[in-house]
SEFIZA-3560 file (N, C-alpha, C; in Angstrom, 3 decimals):
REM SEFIZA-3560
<numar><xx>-12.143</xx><yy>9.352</yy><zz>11.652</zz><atom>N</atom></numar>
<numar><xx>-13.487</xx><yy>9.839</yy><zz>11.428</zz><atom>CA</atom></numar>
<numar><xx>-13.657</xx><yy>11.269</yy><zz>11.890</zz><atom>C</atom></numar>
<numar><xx>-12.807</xx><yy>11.959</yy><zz>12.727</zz><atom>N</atom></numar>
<numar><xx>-12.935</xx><yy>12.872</yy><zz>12.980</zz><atom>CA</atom></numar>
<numar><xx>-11.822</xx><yy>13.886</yy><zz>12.361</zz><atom>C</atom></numar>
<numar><xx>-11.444</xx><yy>13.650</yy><zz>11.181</zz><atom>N</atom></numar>
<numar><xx>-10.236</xx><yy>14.348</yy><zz>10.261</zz><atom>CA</atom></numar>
<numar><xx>-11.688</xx><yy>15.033</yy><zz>9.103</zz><atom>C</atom></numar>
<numar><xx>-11.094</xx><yy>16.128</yy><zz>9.116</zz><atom>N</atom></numar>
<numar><xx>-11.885</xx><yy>17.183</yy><zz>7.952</zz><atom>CA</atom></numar>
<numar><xx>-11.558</xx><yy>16.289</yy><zz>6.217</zz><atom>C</atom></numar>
<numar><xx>-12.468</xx><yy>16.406</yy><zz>5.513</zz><atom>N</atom></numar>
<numar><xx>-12.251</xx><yy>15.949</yy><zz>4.357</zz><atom>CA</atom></numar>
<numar><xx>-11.076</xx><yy>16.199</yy><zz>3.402</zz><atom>C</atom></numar>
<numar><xx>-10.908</xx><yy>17.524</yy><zz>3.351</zz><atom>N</atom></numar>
<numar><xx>-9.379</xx><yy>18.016</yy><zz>3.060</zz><atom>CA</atom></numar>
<numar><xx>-8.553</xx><yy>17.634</yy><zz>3.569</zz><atom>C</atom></numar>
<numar><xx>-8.430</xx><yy>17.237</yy><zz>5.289</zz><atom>N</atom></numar>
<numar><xx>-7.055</xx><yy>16.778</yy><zz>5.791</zz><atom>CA</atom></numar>
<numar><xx>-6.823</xx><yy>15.346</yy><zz>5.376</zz><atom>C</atom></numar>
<numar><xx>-8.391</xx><yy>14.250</yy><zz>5.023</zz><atom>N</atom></numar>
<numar><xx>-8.095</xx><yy>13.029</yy><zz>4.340</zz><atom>CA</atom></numar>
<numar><xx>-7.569</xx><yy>13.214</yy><zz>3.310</zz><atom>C</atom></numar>
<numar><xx>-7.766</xx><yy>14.189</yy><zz>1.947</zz><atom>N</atom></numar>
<numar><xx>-7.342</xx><yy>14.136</yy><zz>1.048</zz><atom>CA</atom></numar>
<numar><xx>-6.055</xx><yy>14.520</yy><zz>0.617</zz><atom>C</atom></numar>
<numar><xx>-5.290</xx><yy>15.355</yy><zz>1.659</zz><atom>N</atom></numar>
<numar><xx>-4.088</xx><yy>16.133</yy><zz>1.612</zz><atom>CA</atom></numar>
<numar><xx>-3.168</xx><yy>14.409</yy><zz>1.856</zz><atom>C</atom></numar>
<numar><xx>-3.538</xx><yy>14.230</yy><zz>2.992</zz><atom>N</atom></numar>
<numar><xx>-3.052</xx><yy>12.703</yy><zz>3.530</zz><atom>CA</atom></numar>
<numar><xx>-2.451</xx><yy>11.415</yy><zz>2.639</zz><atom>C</atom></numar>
<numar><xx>-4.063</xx><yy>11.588</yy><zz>1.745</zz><atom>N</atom></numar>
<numar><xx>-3.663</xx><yy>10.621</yy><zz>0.615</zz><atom>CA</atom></numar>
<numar><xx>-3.018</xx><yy>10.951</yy><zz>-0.147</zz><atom>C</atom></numar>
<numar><xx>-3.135</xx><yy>12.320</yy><zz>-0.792</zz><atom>N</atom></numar>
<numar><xx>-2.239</xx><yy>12.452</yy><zz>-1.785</zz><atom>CA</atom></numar>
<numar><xx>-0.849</xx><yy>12.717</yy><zz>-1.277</zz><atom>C</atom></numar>
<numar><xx>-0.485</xx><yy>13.090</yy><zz>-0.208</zz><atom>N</atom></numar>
<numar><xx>0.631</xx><yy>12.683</yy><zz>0.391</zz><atom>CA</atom></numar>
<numar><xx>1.874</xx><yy>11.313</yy><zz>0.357</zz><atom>C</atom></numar>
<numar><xx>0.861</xx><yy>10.645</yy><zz>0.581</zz><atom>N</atom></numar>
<numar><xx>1.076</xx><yy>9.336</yy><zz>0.953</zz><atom>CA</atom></numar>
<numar><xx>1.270</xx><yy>8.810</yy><zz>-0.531</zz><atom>C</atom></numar>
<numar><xx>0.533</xx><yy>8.653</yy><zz>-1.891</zz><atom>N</atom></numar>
<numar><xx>0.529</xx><yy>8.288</yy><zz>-3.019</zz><atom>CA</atom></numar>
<numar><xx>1.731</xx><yy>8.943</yy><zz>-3.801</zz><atom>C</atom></numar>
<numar><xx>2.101</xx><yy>9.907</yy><zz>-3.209</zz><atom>N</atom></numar>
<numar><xx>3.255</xx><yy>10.761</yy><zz>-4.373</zz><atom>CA</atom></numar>
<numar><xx>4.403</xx><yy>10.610</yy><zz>-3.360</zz><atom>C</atom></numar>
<numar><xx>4.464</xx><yy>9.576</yy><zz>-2.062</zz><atom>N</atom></numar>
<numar><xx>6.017</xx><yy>9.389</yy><zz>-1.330</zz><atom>CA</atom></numar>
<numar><xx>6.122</xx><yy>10.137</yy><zz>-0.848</zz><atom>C</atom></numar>
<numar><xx>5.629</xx><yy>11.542</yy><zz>-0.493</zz><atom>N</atom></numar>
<numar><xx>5.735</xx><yy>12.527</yy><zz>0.197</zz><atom>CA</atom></numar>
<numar><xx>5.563</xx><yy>12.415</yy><zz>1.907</zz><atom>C</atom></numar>
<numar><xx>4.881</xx><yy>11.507</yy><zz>2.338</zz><atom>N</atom></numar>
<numar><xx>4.625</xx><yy>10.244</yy><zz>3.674</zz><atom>CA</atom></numar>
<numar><xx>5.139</xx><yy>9.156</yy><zz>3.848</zz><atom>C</atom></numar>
<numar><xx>5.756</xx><yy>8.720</yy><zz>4.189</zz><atom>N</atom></numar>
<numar><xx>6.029</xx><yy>6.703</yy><zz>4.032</zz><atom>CA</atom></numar>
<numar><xx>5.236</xx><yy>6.147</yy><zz>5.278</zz><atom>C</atom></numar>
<numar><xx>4.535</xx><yy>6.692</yy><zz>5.778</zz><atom>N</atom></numar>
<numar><xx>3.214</xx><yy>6.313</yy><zz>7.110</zz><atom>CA</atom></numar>
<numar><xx>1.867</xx><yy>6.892</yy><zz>6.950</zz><atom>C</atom></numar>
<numar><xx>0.879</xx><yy>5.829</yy><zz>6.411</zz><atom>N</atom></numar>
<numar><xx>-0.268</xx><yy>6.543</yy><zz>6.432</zz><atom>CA</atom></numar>
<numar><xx>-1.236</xx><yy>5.094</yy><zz>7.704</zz><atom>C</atom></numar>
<numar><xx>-1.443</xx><yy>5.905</yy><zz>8.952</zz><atom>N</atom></numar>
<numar><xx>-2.193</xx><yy>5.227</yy><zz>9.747</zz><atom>CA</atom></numar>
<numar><xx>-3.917</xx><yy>5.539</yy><zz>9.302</zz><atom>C</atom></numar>
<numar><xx>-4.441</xx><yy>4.288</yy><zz>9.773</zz><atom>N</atom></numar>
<numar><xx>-5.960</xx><yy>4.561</yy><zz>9.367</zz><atom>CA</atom></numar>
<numar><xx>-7.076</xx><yy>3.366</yy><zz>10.413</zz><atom>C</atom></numar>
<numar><xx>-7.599</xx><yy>3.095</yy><zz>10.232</zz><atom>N</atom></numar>
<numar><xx>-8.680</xx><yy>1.983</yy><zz>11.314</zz><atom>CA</atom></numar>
<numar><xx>-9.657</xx><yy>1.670</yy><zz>10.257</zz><atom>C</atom></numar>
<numar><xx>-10.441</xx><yy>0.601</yy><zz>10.948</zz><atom>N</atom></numar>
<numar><xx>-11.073</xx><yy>-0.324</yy><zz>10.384</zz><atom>CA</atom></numar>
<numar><xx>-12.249</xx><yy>0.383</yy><zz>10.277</zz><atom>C</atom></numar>
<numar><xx>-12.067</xx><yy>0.871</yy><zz>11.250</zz><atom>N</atom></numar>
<numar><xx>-13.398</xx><yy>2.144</yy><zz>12.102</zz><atom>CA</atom></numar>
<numar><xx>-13.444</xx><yy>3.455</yy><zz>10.853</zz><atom>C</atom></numar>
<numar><xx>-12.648</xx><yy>3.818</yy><zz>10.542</zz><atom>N</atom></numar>
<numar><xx>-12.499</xx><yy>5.200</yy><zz>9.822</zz><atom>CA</atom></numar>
<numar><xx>-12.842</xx><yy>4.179</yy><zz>8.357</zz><atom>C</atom></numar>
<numar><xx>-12.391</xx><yy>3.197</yy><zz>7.653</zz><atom>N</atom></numar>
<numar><xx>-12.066</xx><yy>2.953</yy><zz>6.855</zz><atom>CA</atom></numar>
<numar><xx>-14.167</xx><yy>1.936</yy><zz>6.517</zz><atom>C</atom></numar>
<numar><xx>-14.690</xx><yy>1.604</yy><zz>7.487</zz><atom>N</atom></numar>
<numar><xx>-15.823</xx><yy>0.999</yy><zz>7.310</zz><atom>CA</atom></numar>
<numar><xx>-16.996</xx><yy>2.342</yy><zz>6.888</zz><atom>C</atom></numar>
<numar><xx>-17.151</xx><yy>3.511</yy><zz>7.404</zz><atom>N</atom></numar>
<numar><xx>-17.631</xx><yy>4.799</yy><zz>7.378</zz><atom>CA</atom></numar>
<numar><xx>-17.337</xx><yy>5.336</yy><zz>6.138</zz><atom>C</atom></numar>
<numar><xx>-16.078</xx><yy>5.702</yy><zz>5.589</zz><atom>N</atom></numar>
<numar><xx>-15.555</xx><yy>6.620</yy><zz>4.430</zz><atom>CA</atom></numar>
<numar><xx>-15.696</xx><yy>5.804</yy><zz>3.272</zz><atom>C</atom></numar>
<numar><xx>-15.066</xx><yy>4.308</yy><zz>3.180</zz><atom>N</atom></numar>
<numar><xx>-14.712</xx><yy>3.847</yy><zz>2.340</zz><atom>CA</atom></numar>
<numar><xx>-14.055</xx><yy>4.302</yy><zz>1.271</zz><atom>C</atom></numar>
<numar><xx>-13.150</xx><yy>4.999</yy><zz>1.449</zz><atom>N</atom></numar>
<numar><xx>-11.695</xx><yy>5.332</yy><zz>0.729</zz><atom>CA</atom></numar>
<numar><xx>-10.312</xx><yy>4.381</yy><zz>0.117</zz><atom>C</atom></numar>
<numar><xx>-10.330</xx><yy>4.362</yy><zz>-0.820</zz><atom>N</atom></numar>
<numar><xx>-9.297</xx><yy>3.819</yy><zz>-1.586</zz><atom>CA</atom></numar>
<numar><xx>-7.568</xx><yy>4.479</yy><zz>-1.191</zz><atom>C</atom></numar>
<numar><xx>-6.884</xx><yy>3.757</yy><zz>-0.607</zz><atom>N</atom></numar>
<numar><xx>-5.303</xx><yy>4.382</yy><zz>-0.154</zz><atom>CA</atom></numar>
<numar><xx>-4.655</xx><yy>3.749</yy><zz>-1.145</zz><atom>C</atom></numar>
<numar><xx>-4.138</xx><yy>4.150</yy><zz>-2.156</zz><atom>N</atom></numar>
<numar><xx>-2.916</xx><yy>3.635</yy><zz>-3.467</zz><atom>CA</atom></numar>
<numar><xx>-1.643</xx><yy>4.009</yy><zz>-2.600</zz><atom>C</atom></numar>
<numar><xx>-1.196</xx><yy>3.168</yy><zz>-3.280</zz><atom>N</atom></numar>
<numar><xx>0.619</xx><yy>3.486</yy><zz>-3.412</zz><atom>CA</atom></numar>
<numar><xx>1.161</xx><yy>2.619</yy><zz>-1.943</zz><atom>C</atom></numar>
<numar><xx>0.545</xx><yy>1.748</yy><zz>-1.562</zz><atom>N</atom></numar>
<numar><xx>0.884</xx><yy>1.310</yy><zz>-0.164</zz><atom>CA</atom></numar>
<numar><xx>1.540</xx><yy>0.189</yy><zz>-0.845</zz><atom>C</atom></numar>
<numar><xx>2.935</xx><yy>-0.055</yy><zz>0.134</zz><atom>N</atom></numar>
<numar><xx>3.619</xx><yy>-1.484</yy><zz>-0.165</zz><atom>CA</atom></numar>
<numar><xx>3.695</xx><yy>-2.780</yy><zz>1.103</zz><atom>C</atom></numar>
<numar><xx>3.394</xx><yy>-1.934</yy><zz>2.118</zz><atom>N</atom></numar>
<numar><xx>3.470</xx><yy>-2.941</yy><zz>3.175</zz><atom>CA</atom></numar>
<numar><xx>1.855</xx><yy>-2.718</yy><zz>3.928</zz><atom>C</atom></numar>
<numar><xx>1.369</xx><yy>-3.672</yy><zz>4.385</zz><atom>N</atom></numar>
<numar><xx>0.257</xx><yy>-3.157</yy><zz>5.411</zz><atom>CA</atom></numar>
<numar><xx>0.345</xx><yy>-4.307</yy><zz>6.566</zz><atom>C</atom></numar>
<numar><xx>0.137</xx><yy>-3.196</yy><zz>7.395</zz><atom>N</atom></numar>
<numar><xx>0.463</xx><yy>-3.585</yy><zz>8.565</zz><atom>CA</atom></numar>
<numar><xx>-0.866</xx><yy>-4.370</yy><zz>9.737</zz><atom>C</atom></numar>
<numar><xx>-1.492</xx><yy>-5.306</yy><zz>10.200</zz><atom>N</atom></numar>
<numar><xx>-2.531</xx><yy>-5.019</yy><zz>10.799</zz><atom>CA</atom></numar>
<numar><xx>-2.788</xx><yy>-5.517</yy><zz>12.043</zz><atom>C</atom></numar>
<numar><xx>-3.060</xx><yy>-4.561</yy><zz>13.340</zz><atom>N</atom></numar>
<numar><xx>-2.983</xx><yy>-4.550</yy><zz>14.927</zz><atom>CA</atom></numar>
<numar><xx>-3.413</xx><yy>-5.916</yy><zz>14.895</zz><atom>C</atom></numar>
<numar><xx>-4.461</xx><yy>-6.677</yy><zz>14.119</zz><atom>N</atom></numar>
<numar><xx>-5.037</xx><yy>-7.609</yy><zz>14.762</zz><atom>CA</atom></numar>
<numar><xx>-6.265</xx><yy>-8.070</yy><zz>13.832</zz><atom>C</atom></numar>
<numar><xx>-6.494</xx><yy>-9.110</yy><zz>13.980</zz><atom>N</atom></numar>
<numar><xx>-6.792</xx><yy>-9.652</yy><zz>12.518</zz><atom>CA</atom></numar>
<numar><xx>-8.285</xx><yy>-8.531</yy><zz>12.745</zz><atom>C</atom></numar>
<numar><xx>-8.499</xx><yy>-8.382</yy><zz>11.040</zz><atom>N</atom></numar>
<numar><xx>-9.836</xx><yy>-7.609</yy><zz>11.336</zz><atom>CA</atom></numar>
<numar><xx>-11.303</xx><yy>-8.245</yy><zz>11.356</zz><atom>C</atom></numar>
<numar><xx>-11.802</xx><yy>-7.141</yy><zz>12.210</zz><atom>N</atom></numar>
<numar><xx>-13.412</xx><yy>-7.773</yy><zz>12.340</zz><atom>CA</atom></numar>
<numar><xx>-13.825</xx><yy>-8.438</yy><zz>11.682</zz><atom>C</atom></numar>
<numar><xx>-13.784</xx><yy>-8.025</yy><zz>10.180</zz><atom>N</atom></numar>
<numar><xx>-14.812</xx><yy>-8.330</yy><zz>8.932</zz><atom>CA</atom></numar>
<numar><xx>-14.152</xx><yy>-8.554</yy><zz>8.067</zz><atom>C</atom></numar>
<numar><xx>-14.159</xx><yy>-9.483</yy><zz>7.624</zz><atom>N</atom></numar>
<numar><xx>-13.718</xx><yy>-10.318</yy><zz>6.738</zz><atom>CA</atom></numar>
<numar><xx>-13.475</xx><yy>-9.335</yy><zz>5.510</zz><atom>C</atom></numar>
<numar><xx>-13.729</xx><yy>-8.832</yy><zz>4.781</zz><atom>N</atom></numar>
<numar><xx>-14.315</xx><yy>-8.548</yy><zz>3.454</zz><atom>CA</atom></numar>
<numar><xx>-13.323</xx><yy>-7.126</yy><zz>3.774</zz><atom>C</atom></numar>
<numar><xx>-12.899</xx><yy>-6.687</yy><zz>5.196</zz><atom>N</atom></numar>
<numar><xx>-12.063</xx><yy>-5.371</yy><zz>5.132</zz><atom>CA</atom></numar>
<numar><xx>-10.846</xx><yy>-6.129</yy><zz>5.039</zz><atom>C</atom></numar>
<numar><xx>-10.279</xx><yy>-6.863</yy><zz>5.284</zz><atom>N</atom></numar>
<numar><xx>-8.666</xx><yy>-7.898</yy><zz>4.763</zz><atom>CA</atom></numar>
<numar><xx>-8.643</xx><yy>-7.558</yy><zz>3.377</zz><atom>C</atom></numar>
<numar><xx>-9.911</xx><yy>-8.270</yy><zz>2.655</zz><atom>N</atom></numar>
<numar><xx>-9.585</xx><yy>-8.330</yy><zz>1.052</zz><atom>CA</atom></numar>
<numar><xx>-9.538</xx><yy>-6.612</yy><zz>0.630</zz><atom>C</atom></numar>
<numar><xx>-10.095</xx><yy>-6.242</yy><zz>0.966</zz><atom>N</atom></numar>
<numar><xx>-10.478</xx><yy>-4.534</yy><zz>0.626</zz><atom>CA</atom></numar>
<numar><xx>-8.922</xx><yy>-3.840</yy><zz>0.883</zz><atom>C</atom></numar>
<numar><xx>-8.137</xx><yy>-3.909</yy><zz>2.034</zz><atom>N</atom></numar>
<numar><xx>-7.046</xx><yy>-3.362</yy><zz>1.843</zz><atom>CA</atom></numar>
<numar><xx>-5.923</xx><yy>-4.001</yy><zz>1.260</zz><atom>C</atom></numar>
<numar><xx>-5.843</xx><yy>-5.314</yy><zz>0.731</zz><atom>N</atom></numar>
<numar><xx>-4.888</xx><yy>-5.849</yy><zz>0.162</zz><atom>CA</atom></numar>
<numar><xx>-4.865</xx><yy>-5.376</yy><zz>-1.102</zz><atom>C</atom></numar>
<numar><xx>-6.094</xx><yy>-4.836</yy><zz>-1.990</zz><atom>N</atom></numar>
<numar><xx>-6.654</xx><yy>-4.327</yy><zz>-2.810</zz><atom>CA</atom></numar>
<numar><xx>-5.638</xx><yy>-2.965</yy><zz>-3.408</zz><atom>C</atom></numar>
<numar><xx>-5.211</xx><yy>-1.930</yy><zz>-1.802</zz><atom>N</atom></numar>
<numar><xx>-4.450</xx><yy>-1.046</yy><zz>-1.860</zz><atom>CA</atom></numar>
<numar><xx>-2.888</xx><yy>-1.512</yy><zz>-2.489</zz><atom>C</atom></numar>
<numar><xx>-2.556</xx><yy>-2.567</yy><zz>-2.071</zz><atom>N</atom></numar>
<numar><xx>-0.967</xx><yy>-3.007</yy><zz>-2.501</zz><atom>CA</atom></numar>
<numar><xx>-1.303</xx><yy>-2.119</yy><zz>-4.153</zz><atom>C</atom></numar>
<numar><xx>0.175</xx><yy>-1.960</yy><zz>-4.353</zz><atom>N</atom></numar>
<numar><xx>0.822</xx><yy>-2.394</yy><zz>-6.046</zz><atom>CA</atom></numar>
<numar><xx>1.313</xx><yy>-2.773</yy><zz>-5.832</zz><atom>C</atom></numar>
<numar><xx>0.895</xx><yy>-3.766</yy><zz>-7.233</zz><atom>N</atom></numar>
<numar><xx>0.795</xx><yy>-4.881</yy><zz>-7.942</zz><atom>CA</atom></numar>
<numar><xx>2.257</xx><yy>-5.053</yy><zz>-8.674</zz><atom>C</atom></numar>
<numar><xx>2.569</xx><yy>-3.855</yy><zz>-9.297</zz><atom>N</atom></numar>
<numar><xx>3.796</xx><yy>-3.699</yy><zz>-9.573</zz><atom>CA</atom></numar>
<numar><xx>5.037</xx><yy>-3.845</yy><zz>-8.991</zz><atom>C</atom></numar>
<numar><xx>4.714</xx><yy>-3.593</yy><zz>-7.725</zz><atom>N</atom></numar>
<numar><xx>6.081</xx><yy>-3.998</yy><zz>-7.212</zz><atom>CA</atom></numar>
<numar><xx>5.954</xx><yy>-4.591</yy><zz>-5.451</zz><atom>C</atom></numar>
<numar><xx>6.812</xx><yy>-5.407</yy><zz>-5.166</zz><atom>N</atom></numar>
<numar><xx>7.113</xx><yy>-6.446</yy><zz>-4.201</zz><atom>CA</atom></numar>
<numar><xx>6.415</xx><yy>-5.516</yy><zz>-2.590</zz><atom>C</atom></numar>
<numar><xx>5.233</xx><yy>-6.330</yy><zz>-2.275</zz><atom>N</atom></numar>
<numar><xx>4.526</xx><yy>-6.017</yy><zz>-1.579</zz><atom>CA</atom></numar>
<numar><xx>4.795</xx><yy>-6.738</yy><zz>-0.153</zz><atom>C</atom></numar>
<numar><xx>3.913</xx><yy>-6.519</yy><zz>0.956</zz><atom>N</atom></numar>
<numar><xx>4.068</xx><yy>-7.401</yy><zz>2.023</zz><atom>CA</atom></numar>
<numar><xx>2.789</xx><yy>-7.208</yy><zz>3.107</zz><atom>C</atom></numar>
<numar><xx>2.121</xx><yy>-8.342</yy><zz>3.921</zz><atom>N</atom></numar>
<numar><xx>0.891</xx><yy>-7.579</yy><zz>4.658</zz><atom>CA</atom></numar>
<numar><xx>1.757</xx><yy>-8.396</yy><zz>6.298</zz><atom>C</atom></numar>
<numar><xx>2.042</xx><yy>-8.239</yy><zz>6.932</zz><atom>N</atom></numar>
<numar><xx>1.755</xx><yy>-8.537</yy><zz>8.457</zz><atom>CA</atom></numar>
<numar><xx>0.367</xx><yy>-8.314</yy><zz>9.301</zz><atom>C</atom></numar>
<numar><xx>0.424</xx><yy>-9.478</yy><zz>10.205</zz><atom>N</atom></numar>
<numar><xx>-0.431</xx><yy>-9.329</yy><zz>11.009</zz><atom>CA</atom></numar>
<numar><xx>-0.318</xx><yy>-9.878</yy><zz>12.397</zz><atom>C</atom></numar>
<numar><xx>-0.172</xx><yy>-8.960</yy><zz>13.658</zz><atom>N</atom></numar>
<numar><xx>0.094</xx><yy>-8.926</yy><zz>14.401</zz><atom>CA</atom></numar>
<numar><xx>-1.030</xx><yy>-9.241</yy><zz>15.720</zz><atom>C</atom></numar>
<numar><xx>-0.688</xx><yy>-10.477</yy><zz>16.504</zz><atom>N</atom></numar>
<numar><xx>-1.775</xx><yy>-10.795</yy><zz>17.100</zz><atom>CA</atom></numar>
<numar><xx>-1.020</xx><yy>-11.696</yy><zz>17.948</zz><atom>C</atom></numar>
<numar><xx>-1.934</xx><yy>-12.305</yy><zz>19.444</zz><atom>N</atom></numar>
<numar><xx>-1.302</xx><yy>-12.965</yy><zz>20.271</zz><atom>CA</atom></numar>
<numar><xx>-2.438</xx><yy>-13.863</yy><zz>20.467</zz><atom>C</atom></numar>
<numar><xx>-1.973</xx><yy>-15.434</yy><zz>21.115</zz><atom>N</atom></numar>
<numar><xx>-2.768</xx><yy>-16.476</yy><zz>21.329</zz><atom>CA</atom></numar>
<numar><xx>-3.996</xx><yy>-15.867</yy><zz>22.371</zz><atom>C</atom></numar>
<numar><xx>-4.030</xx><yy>-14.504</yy><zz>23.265</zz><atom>N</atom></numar>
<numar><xx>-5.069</xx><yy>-14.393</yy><zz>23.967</zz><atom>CA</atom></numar>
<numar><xx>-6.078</xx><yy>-13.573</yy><zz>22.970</zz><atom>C</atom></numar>
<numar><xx>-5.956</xx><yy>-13.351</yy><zz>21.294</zz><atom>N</atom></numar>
<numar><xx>-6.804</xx><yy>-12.812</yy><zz>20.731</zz><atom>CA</atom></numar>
<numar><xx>-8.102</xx><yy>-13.996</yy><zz>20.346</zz><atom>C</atom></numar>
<numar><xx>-7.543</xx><yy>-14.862</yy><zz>20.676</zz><atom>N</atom></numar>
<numar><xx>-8.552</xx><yy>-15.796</yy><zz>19.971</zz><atom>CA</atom></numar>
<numar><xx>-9.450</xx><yy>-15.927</yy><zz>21.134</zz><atom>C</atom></numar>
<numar><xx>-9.419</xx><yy>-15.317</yy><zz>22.252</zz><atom>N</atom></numar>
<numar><xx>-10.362</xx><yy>-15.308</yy><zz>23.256</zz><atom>CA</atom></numar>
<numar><xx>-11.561</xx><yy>-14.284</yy><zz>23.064</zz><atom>C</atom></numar>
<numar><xx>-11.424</xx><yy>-13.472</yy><zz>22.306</zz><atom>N</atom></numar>
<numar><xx>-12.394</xx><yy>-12.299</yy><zz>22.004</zz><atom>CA</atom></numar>
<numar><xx>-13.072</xx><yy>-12.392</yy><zz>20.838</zz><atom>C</atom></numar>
//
């Protein structure tokens, strides 16, 4: 949220033309902007997310075209929070 609009957009198009193979982002940045990230094959996520409806929203990013994957990374003391 605190990246200039150009440095989001340099980012993405980075990231979409392979020119990146890491594009980090938050739930936080991503609930505010609501930006579309293409070209992603794996997504990765710290911990299941807040809101429901942001899971479906970035799975959204996969192609479709080719062999995708989502992890999600979390421990039995998350279910305490």
């Amino acid at each position: 949220e605190y990246t200039s609009p150009s440095d989001v957009a340099r980012a993405r198009t980075f990231f979409l033309h392979g020119r990146r193979s890491l594009l980090l982002t938050t739930e936080r940045f991503q609930f505010y902007n609501r930006v579309t990230l293409r070209g992603a094959h794996t997504v990765w996520f710290y911990a299941v997310p807040a809101h429901a409806h942001y899971y479906a929203e970035v799975l959204n990013w996969l192609d479709a075209s080719t062999a995708s994957a989502v992890h999600v990374l979390y421990t039995p003391l998350d279910k305490l929070a």
